[in-house]
C-alpha positions as CSV (number, residue, x, y, z in Angstrom):
1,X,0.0,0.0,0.0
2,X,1.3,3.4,-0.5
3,X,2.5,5.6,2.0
4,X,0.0,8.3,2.5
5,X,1.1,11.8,2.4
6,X,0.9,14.8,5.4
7,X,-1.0,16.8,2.6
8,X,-3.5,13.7,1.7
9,X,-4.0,13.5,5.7
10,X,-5.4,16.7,6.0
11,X,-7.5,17.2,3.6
12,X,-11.0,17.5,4.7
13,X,-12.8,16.3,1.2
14,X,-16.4,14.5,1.0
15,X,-15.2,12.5,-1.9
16,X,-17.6,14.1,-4.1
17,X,-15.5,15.3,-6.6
18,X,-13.8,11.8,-6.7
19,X,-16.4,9.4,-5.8
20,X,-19.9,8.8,-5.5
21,X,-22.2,6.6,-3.4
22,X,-23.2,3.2,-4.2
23,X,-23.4,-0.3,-2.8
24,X,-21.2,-2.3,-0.6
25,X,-18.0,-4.0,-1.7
26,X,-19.5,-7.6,-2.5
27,X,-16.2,-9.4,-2.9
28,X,-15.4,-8.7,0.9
29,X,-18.8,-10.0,2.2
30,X,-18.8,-12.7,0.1
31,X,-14.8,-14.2,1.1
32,X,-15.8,-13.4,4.4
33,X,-19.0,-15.5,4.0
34,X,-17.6,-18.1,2.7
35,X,-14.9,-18.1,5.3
36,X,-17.5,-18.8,8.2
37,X,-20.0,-21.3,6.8
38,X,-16.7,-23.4,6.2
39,X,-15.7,-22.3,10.1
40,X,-19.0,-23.6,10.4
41,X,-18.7,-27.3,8.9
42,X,-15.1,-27.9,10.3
43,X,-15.4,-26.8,13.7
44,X,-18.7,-29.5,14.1
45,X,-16.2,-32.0,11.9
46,X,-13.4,-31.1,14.8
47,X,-16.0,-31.7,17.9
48,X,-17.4,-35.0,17.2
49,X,-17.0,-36.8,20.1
50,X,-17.5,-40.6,21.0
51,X,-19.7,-39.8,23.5
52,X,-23.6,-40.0,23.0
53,X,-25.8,-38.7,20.9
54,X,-28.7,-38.1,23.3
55,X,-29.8,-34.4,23.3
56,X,-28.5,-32.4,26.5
57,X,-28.6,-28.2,26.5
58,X,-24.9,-28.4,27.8
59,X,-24.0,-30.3,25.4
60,X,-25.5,-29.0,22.8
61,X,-24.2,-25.4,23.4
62,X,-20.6,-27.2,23.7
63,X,-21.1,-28.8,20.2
64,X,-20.5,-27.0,16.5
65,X,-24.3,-25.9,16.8
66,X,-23.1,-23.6,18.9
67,X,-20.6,-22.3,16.6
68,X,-23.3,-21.9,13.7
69,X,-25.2,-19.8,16.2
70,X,-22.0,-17.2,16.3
71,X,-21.4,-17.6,12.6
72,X,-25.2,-16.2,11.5
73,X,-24.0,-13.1,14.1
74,X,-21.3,-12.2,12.8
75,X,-22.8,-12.5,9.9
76,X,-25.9,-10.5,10.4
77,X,-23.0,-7.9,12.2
78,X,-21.4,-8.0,9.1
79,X,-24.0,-7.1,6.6
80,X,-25.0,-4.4,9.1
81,X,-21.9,-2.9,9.1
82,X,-21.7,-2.9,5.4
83,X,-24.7,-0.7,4.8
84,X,-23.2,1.7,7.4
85,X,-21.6,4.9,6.3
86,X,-18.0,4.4,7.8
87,X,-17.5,7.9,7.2
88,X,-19.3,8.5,10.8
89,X,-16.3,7.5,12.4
90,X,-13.8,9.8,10.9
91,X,-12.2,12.7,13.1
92,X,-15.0,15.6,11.8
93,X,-18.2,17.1,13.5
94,X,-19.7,16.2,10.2
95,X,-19.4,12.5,10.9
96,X,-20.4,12.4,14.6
97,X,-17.5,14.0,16.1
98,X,-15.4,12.6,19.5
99,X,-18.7,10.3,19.9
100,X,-18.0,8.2,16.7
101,X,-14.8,6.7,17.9
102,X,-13.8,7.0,21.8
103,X,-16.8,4.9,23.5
104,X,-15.7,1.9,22.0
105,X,-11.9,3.1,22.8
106,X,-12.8,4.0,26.2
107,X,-15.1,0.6,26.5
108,X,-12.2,-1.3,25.7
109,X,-9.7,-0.2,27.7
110,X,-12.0,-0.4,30.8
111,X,-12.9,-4.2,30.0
112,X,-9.3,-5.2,29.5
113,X,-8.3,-2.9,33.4
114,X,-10.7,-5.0,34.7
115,X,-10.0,-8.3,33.4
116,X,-6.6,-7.7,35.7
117,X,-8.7,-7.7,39.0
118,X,-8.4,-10.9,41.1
119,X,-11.3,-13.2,39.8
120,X,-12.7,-10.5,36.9
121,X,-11.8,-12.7,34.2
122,X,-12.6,-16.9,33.5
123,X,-9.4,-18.9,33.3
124,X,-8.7,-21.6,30.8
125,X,-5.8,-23.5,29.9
126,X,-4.0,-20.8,32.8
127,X,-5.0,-18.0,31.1
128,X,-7.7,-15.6,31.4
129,X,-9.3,-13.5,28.7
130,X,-12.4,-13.9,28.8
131,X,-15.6,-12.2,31.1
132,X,-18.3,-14.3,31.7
133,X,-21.9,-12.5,30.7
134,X,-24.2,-15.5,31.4
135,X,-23.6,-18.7,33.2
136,X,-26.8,-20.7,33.4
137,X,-28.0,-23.8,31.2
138,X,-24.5,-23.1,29.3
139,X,-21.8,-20.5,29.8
140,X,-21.3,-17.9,27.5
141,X,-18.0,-15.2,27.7
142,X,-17.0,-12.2,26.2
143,X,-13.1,-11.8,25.1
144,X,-12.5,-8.1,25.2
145,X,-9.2,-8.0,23.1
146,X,-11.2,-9.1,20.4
147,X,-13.5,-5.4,20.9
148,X,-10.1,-4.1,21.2
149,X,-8.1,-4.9,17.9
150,X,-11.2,-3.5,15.9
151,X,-11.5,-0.1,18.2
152,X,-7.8,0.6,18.0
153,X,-7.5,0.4,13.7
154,X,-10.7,2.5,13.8
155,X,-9.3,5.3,16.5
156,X,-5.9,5.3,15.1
157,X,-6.8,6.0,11.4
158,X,-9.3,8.7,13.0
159,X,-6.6,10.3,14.7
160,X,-4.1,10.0,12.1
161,X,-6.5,11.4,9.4
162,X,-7.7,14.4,11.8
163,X,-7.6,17.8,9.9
164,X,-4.3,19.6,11.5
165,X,-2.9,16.6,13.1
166,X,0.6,16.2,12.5
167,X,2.3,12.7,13.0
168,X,5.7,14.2,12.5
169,X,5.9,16.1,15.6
170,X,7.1,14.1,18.4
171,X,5.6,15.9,21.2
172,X,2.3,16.9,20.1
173,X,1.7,14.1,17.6
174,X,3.5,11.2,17.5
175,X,3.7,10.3,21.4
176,X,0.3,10.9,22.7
177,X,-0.8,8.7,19.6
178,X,1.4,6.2,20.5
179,X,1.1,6.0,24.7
180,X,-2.7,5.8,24.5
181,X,-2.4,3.0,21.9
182,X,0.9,1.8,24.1
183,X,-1.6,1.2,27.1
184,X,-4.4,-0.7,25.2
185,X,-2.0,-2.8,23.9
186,X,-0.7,-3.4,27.0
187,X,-3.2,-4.2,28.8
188,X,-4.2,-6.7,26.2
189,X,-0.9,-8.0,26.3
190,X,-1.3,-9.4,29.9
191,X,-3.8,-12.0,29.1
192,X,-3.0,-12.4,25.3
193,X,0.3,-11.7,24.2
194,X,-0.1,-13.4,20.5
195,X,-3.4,-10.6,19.7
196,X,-1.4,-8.0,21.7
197,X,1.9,-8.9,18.6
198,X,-0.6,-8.7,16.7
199,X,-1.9,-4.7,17.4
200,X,1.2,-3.7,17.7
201,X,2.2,-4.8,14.5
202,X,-1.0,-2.9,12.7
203,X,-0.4,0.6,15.1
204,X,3.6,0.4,13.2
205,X,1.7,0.1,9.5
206,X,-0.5,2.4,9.8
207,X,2.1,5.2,11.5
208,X,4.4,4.1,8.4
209,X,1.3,4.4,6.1
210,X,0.5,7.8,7.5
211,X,4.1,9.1,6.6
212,X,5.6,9.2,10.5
213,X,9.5,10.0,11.1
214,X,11.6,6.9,10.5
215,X,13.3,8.0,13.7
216,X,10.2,7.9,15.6
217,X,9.3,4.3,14.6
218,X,12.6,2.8,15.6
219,X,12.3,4.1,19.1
220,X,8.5,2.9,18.8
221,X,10.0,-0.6,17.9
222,X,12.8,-0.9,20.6
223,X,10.1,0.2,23.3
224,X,7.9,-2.6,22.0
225,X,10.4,-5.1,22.2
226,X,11.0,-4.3,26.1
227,X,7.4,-4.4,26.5
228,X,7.4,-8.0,25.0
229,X,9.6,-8.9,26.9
230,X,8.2,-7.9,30.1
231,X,5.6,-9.5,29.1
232,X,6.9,-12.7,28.3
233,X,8.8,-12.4,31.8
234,X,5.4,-12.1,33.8
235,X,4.2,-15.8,32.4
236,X,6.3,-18.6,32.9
237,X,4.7,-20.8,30.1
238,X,5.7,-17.9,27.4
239,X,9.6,-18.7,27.8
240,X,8.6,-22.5,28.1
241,X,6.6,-22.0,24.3
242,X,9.6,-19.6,23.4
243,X,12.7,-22.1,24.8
244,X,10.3,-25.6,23.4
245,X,10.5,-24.0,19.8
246,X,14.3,-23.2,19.6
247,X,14.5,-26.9,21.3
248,X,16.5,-29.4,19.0
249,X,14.7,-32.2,20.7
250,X,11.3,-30.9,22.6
251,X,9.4,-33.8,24.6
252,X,7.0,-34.6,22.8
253,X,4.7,-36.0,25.5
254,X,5.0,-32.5,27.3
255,X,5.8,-29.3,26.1
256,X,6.1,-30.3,22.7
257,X,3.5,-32.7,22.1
258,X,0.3,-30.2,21.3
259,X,2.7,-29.5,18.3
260,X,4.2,-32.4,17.3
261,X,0.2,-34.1,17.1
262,X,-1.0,-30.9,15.2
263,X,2.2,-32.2,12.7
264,X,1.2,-35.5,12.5
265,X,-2.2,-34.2,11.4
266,X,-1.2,-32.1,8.9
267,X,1.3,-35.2,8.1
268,X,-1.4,-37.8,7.9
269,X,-3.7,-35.9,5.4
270,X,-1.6,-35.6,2.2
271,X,-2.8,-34.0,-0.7
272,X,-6.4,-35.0,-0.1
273,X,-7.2,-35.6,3.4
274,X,-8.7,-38.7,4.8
275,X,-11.9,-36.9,4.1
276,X,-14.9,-34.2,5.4
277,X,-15.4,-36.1,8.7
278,X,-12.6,-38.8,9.0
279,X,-9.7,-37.1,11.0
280,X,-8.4,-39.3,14.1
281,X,-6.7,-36.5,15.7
282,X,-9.8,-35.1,17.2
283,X,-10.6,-38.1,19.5
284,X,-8.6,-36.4,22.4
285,X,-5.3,-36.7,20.6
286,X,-5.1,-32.7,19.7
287,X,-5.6,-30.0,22.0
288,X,-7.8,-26.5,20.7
289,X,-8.4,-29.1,17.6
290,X,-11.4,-27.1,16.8
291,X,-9.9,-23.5,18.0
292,X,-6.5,-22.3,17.9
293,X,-5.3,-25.4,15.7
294,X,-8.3,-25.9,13.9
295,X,-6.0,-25.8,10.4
296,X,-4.7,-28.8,11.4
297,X,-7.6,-30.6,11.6
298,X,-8.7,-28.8,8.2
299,X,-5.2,-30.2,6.8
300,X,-6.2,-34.1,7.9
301,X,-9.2,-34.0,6.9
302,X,-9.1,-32.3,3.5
303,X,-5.2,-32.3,2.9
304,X,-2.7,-29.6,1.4
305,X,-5.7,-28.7,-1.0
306,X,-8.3,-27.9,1.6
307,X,-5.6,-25.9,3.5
308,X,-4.6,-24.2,0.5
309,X,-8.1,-23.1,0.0
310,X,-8.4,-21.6,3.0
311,X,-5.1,-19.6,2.6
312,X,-6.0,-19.1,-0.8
313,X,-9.4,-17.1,0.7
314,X,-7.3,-15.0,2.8
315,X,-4.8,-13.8,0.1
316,X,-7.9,-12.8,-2.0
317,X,-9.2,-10.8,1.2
318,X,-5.7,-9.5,1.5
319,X,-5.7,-8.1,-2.3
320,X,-9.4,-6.8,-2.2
321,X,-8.5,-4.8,0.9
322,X,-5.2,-3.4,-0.8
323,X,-8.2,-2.3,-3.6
324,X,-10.2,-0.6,-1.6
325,X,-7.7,1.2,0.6
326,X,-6.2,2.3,-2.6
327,X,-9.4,3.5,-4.2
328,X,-10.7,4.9,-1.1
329,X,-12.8,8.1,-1.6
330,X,-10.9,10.1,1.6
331,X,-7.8,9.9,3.1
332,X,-9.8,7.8,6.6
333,X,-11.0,4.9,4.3
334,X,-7.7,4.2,3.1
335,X,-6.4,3.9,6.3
336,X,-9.3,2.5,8.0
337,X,-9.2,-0.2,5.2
338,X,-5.4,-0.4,5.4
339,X,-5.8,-1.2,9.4
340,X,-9.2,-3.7,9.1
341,X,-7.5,-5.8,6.4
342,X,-4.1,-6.2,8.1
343,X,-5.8,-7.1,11.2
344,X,-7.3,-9.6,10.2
345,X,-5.1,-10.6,7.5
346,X,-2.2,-10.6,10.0
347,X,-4.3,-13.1,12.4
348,X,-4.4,-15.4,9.7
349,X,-0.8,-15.2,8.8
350,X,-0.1,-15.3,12.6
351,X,-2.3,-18.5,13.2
352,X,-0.9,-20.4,9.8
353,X,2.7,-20.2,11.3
354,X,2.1,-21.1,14.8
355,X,0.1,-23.8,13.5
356,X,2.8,-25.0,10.9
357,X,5.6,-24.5,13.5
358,X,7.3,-21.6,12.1
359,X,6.9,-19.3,15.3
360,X,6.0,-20.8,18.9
361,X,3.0,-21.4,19.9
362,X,0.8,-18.7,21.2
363,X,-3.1,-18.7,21.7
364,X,-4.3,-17.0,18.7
365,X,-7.6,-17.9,16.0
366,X,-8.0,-18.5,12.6
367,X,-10.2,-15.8,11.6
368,X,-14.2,-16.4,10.9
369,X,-13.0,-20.0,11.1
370,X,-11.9,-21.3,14.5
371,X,-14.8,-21.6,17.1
372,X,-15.6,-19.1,19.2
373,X,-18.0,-16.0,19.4
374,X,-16.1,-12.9,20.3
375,X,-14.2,-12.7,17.1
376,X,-16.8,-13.9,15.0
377,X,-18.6,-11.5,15.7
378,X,-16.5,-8.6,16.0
379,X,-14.1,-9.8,13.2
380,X,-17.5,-9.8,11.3
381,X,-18.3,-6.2,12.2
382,X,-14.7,-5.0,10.5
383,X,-15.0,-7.2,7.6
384,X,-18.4,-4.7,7.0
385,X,-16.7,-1.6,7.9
386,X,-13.8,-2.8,5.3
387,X,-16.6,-3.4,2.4
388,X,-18.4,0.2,3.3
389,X,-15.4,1.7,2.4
390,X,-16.3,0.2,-0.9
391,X,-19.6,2.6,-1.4
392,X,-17.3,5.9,-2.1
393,X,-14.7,4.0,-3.7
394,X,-12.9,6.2,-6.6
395,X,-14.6,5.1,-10.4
């Protein structure tokens, strides 16, 4: 994507002159679409059990059905979204003003401060990120980094795209930008490192995008690397994933063995898969089969192909993106599309390697594929706001 200029940043233009109204980017609802009905079909593939088949409302809500549930809301949340002029979040009275943009800022820090109190937060698999909303006939949780990684793209390309806001200036521009987005990443950080990687790598694009000082960004970087670190210092099992990847010889019935089974699934589907259905490694022999490692499972199942496909879906989301932030009618879509398509774009990437053992493992989702409802359905949301920008796209 090309850098945007300081003079392209403040310009205060409706896009009028450039482009006009119409629908919604169909290519982006569509991918996206297609991406959770498969989600769909391989996370109820991944939870077969060997249990019975007698109806239960636990189970139920514990089995894909579940997951089809979250998929029609983020679809719904996504179509929504899509008729919705993004415009209304861009740094202007015009569009809504302060209003547009800071409650969900300001909703998502306060979430992730309080997921740090003493018994705020539900625990799984020794970490917490998630607050519990309803915990009757089934439990149902709310992961507030996922609220956050859509509210931080949205703020920062407000900010950045803010008529007389100057990047360039250290004191005025660049730092306040960066400590406010510094502490939401943070905080996400303490309960999920991998997503808080991952903001922190969209906040450096979009300051690059938005023409910041080279000099700025280095000192941006080496702070973030401390702050990793510190972060991987305050939870033992980070250095264990860290010290089990660089590990010529891991155990593979400890540390190393979520991995090395997720390899033998991949392994054991070839080109074609054992087929829809047929995978072994889901009878208790992979942990997060249908989650976090849910590509594995797609892999054994429906081989390189079927795991091609789905990278092959991303890519196109990934170029159809670059599109629209490059025929964006103002200088806030191109960076709001810029920010929404890396985000999720970046999750993928992030998800493929840890899955394929190219980076150590950390808890992160494949989007609008891996179960769960959070990112569903606010992953869903951005993939709208990415296709309004589409409605003022230049002709």
């Amino acid at each position: 994507m090309t850098t945007l200029s300081g003079t392209e940043l403040r310009e205060e233009s409706d896009g009028r002159a450039a482009a006009g109204e119409s629908a919604y980017d169909a290519t982006v609802v569509l991918i996206v679409g297609a991406l959770m009905t498969f989600g769909a079909v391989m996370v109820y593939s991944a939870s077969v059990t060997i249990r019975g088949a007698e109806f239960h409302i636990e189970r139920w809500w514990a089995t894909p059905l579940r997951q089809s549930v979250f998929a029609l809301a983020g679809l719904a949340a996504m179509l929504l979204t899509a008729f919705f002029n993004y415009r209304f979040f861009a740094w202007s009275p015009k569009w809504g003003g302060w209003a547009a943009r800071l409650p969900a800022l300001a909703a998502a820090i306060l979430l992730l401060a309080a997921m740090v109190v003493p018994g705020a937060a539900a625990s799984r698999l020794g970490s917490a990120r998630s607050i519990v909303v309803f915990d009757g006939a089934f439990t149902l949780g709310f992961q507030p980094a996922e609220l956050a990684k859509v509210a931080l793209v949205i703020w920062l390309a407000s900010r950045l795209t803010r008529a007389g806001y100057d990047v360039r200036d250290l004191r005025r521009g660049f730092a306040p930008l960066v400590g406010l987005a510094g502490i939401l990443i943070v905080l996400t950080g303490i309960s999920d490192f991998g997503t808080a990687v991952l903001m922190g790598a969209v906040l450096l694009a979009l300051l690059v995008l938005a023409g910041a000082r080279w000099a700025h960004i280095a000192l941006l970087m080496l702070g973030g690397v401390v702050a990793g670190a510190l972060l991987i210092l305050i939870e033992p099992y980070r250095m264990k994933r860290i010290l089990t990847f660089f590990s010529e010889t891991p155990d593979p019935t400890g540390a190393g063995y979520q991995i090395q089974q997720a390899m033998i699934a991949i392994g054991s589907g070839g080109w074609w898969g054992r087929g829809l259905g047929a995978g072994l490694q889901k009878y208790g022999y992979l942990p997060q089969d249908n989650n976090d490692f849910i590509l594995a499972i797609i892999c054994e199942e429906l081989g390189v192909v079927g795991g091609a496909a789905v990278v092959a879906l991303f890519l196109a989301l990934l170029w159809r993106g670059w599109r629209l932030s490059a025929t964006a009618g103002d200088s806030f879509g191109r960076l709001l599309a810029a920010g929404l398509t890396l985000s999720i774009c970046l999750q993928a990437a992030f998800n493929v390697a840890v899955v394929t053992n190219s980076v150590p493992t950390k808890g992160i989702s494949l989007p609008f594929v891996s179960a769960g409802g959070s990112g569903v359905l606010f992953l869903g949301a951005a993939a709208g706001l990415l296709a309004s920008v589409g409605r003022f796209a230049r002709r």
